[in-house]
C-alpha positions in Angstrom: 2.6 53.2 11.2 2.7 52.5 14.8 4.7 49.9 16.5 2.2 47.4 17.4 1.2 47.0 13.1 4.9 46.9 12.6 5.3 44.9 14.3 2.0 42.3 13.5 3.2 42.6 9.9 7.0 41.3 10.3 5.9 39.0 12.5 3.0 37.8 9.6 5.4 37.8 6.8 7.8 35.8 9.1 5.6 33.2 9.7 4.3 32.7 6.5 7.4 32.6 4.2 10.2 34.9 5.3 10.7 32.5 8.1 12.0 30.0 6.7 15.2 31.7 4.9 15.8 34.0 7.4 16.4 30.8 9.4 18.5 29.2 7.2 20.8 32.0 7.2 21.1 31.8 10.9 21.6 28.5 10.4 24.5 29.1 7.9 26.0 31.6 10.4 26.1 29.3 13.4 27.5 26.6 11.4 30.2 28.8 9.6 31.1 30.1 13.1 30.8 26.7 14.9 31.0 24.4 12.5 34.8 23.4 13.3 33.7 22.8 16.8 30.8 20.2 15.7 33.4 18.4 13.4 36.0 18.0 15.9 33.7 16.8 18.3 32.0 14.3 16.2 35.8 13.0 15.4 36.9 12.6 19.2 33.6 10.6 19.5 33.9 8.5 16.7 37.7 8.1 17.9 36.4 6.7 21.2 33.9 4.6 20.2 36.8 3.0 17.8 39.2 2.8 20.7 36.5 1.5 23.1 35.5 -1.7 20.2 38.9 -2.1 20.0 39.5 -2.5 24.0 36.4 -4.8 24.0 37.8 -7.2 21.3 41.4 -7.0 23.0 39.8 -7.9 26.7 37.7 -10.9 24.8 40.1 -12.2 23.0 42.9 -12.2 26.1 39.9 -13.9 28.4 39.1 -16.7 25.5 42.7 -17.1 25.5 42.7 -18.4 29.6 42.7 -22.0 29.6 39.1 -23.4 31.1 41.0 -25.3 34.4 42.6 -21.9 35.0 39.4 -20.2 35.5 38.2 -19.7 39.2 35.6 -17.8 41.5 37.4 -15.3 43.0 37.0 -15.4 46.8 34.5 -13.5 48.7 37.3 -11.0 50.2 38.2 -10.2 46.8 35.0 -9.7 45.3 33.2 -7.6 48.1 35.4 -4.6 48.6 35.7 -4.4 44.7 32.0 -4.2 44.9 31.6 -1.7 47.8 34.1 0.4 45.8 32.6 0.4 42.4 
């Protein structure tokens, strides 16, 4: 057989059923060899999204707790320096 009908016919049998566990074995390789990495990522993440709802309950909680006559504008000198620097 010559090259090109080799390789028509793998590339036949791999589209039509061979594909599809031939894939999932690459699939099972990947994960076996990074699976670790995916899980410890996925736990830093869910990590900081708890730490983040935390921080946002804390920071609403503390600013409900500021009685209403306390509450002012801040001045203009305050508030446009913080804006040119953010």
């Amino acid at each position: 057989m010559d090259p090109i009908t080799i390789g028509t016919t793998l590339i036949t049998s791999f589209a039509t059923k061979g594909g599809s566990e031939t894939i999932k074995t690459l699939n099972d390789i990947w994960y076996l060899a990074f699976g670790r990495l995916q899980l410890f990522s996925d736990q830093k993440r869910a990590k900081h999204e708890e730490f983040l709802e935390s921080y946002k309950n804390e920071l609403v909680q503390e600013i409900s707790a500021i009685p209403e006559e306390n509450l002012i504008e801040p001045p203009l000198s305050i508030v446009g320096p913080a804006l040119e620097a953010s």
